[in-house]
N, C-alpha and C positions, 0 to 999 in steps of 0.2 A: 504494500500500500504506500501510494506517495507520501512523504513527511513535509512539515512545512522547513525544515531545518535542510532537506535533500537541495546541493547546489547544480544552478542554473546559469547556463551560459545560453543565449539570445543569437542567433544567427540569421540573415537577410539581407538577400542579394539583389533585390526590387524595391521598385516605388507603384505604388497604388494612383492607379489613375482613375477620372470618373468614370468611366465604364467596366474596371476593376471592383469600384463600389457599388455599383448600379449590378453588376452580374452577384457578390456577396450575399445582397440583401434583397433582389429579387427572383434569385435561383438556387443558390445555395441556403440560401437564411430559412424556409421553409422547411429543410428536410433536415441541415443540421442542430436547430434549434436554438432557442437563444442563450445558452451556455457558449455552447463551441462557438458562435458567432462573436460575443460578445471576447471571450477569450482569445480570439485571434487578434481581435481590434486593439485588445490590452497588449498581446506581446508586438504587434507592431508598432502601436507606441510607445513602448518601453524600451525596444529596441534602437530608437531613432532621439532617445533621452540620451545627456551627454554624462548621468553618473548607471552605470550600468548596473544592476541587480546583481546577488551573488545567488542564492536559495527562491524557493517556493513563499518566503511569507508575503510578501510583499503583491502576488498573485492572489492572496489568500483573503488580506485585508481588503483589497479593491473592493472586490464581487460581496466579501463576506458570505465565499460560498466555500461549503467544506473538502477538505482534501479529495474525499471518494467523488465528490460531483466534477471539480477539476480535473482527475485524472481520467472521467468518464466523456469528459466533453475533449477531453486529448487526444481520445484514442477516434473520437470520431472526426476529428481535424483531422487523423491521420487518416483514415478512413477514406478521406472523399481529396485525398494529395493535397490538404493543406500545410499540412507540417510532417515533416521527420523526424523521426525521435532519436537520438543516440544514447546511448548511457556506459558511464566508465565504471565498471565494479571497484575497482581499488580507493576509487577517488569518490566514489558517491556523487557522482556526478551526472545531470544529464544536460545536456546540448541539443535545443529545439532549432531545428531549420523551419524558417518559414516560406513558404513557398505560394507562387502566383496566382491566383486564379484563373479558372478557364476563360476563355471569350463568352461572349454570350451561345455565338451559335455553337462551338466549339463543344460547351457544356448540353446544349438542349442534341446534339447530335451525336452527343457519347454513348456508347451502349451501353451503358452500365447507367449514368447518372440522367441520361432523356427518357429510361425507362421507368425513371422510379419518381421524376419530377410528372411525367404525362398521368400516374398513376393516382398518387399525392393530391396531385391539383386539377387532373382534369383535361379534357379536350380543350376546352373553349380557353381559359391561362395558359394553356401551351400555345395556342397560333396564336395568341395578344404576345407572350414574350418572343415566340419567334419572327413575328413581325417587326415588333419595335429593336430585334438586336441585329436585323440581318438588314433593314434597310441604309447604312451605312458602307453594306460591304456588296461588293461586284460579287456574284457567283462566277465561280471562275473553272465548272468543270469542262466546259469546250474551250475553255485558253488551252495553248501551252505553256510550260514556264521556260522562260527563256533568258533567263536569270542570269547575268555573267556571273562566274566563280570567282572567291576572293584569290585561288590559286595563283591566277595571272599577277599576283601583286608581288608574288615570291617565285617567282619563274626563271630568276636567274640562281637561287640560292643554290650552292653545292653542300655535299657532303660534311667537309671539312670545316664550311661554316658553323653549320650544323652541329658540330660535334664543341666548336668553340663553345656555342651558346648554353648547348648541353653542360659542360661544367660552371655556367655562371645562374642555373637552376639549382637553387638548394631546395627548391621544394621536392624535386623529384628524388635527393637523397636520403629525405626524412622519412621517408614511404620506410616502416621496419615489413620486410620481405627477402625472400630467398631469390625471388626474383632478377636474372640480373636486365637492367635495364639497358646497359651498354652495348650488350650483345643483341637484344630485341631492337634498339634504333640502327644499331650500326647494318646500314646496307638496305635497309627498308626504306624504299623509295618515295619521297613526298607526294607522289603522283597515285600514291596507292593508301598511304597515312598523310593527310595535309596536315603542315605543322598546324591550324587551326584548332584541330583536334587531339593533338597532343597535352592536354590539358593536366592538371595535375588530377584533379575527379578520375581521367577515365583513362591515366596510368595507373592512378592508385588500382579504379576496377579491374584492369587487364592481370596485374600484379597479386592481386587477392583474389581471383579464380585459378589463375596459375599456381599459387597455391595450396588454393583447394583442392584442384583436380588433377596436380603433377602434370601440366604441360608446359614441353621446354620452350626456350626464347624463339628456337626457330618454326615451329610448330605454330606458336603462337602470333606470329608473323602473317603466316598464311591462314592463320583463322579470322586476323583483326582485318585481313584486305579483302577476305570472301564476306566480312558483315558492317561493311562502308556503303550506307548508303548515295551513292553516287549522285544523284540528284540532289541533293540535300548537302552532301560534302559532311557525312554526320556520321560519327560511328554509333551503328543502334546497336543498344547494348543485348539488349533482349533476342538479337538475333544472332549475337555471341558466341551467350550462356547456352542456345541451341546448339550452336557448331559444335561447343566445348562439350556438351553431354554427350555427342555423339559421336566425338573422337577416339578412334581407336587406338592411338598409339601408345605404343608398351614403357613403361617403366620400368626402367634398368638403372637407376642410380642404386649404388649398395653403401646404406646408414647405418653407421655403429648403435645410433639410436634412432628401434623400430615408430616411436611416437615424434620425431622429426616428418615422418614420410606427410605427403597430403592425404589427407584427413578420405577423398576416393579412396586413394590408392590403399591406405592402411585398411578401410572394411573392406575391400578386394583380397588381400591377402590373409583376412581373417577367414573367407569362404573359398580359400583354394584356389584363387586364381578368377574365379569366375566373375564374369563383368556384373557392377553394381548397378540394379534395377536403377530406374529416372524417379522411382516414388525414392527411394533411398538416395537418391543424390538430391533431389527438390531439399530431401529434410534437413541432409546435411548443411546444405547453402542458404536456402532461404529462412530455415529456424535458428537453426546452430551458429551459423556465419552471421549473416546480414542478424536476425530479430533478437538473438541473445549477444552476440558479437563476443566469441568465443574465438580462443586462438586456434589455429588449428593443432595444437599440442595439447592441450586442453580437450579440444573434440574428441581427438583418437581416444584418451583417459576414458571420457564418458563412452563412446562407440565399444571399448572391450569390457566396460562397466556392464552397461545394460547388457551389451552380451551373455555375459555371466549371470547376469541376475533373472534373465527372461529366458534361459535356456536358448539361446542365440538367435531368439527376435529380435528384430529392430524395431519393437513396438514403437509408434509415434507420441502414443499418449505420456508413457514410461518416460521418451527422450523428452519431451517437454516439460515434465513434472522434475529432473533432474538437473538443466539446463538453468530453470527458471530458480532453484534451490541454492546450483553453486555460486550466480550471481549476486543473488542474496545473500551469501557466504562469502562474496568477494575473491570467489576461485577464479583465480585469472593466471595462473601457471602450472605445469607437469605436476612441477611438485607439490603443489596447494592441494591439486587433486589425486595425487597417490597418497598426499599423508592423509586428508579427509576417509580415502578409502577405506586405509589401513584401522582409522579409530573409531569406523563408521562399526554398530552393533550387528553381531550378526544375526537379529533377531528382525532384522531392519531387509532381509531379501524379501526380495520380490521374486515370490513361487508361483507359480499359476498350477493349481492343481485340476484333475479333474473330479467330484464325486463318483465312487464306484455306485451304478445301481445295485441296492440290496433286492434279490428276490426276495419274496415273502419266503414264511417260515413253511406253509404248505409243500410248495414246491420242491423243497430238499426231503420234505418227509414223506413225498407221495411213495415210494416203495415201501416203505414200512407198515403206511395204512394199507395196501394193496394187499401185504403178505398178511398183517392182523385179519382181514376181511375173508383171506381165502382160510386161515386158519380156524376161523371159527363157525364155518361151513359144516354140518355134521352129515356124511351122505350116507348112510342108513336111516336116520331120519326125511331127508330128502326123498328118497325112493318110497319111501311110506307113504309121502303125502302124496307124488303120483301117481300110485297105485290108488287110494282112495278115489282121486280125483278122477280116474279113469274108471272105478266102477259107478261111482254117480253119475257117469253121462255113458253107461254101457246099456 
């Protein structure tokens, strides 16, 4: 549960325009409700105050709304791409990105958020806002885009330049990864990665899938130029993490320490080699990585954990309930999480039994009633009654 005392750092890379506030509070405001709405408006103006907030109280006192309401209306900013959440286990710390709003038409033509607004409010408030947001804008599906590229603006840069500029980027050596980065720029051609996109965001992502999923600099080379979207001059991330799931290539580095390997490759070798289902890479990535933001040292720890404990399921609910515990625990290294193991009760595994069906007690005894029943049978007697019987109707 959020605390008022859990510190807060403010992040925001936009300014709010009137049609930014006009899409808010006439398209999103309905479905997120006046918590999350009002909440977003707090931290963008607090973010744009010149003495910065450290912690939650100062969010708390605003609203005069209580922690469980705050963190409920957070998770639905996060919910509909208003905000990012980050959180540092060691530091108690979390780090809210605030992020854009859609366009007007943008939102009413989402699949996700035009179905649920059309739903919500109706036929008739959906053509009034799709009217009033789209008359501004050309429809432009029989254009072409015919867009010059920023490319042309760096058309003469070589290599060598390149590599100058490369070491006057400290941002890219703060990236902590096994990743090497000089090996992945060097030779990869601007015409296939535009420096444009070479951003620190989506080296750190190339970086932290790499290794997640153990693939190498050159590998990944040819993965980041097969998901550039070319019209766009835009590396889509999401078209990626598909190439990456689908990669077959073998890992052959050999680690004095098995909990170094990527956090794939390690539950790969925990099932013999066999390649790791996409529901078992989703979990790893998208729970484990990105929502709990676990090292991947840490992952492996939990991955031969739950192993153990589930008889070598990778239950999802188990990985969650364990993920979301070390956090709270502030596990954030190998060793945090082998000594936790080590002190952890053993009364504390996670068995999954099955009940044996009990047959009834009849069931085992039916021979015994069968043998009592023929023993108490008297057939001299029997033959008696027969005979009787057969002279009464003779």
């Amino acid at each position: 549960m959020l605390k008022e005392q859990d510190r807060l750092k403010l992040e925001c890379v936009m300014h709010l325009h009137e049609a930014d506030i006009q899409a808010l509070h006439l398209l999103y405001g309905p479905l997120i409700g006046d918590d999350a709405l009002l909440l977003y408006g707090q931290l963008y103006a607090l973010h744009h105050m010149p003495f910065k907030i450290k912690n939650h109280l100062l969010l708390h006192k605003l609203r005069q709304m209580s922690m469980e309401r705050l963190q409920q209306a957070r998770i639905v900013l996060e919910q509909y791409l208003l905000l990012k959440t980050y959180y540092h286990g060691s530091k108690n710390e979390y780090v809210y990105v605030l992020c854009a709003p859609k366009s007007g038409m943008d939102f009413l033509n989402h699949e996700v958020f035009g179905r649920l607004y059309l739903k919500e409010m109706g036929k008739q408030v959906y053509e009034y806002m799709k009217k009033n947001f789209s008359h501004t804008l050309e429809q432009k599906s029989e254009y072409q885009d015919i867009t010059t590229s920023m490319r042309k603006l760096l058309s003469d840069w070589n290599d060598k330049e390149e590599e100058s500029f490369s070491t006057l980027r400290p941002d890219i050596k703060e990236v902590k990864t096994n990743f090497r980065f000089d090996l992945f720029l060097n030779g990869l051609s601007t015409m296939i990665f535009p420096l444009s996109e070479r951003t620190k965001e989506n080296l750190t992502f190339i970086a932290e899938k790499a290794d997640l999923y153990g693939i190498d600099e050159k590998e990944m080379q040819k993965l980041v130029g097969r998901s550039m979207d070319l019209r766009q001059d835009r590396l889509d991330q999401k078209k990626l993490i598909s190439l990456i799931q689908k990669s077959h290539q073998e890992y052959t580095k050999v680690l004095d320490d098995p909990y170094a390997m990527p956090p794939v490759r390690f539950l790969q070798a925990k099932q013999r080699g066999i390649a790791v289902s996409n529901a078992d890479k989703k979990l790893i990535d998208d729970v484990l990585s990105e929502r709990y933001q676990l090292k991947p040292e840490v992952i492996n720890v939990l991955i031969e954990y739950v192993l153990e404990r589930c008889h070598q399921e990778f239950r999802k609910s188990y990985v969650e309930k364990v993920a979301a515990t070390w956090v709270r625990l502030e596990i954030d290294t190998k060793e945090k999480a082998l000594s936790h193991i080590q002190e952890e009760p053993k009364e504390n595994t996670y068995v999954r039994t099955k009940k044996e069906k009990q047959l009834p007690k009849w069931f085992h005894d039916q021979d015994s009633v069968e043998q009592e029943q023929e023993e108490d049978i008297d057939a001299e007697k029997l033959m008696e009654r027969l005979r009787k019987l057969g002279e009464q109707h003779g």
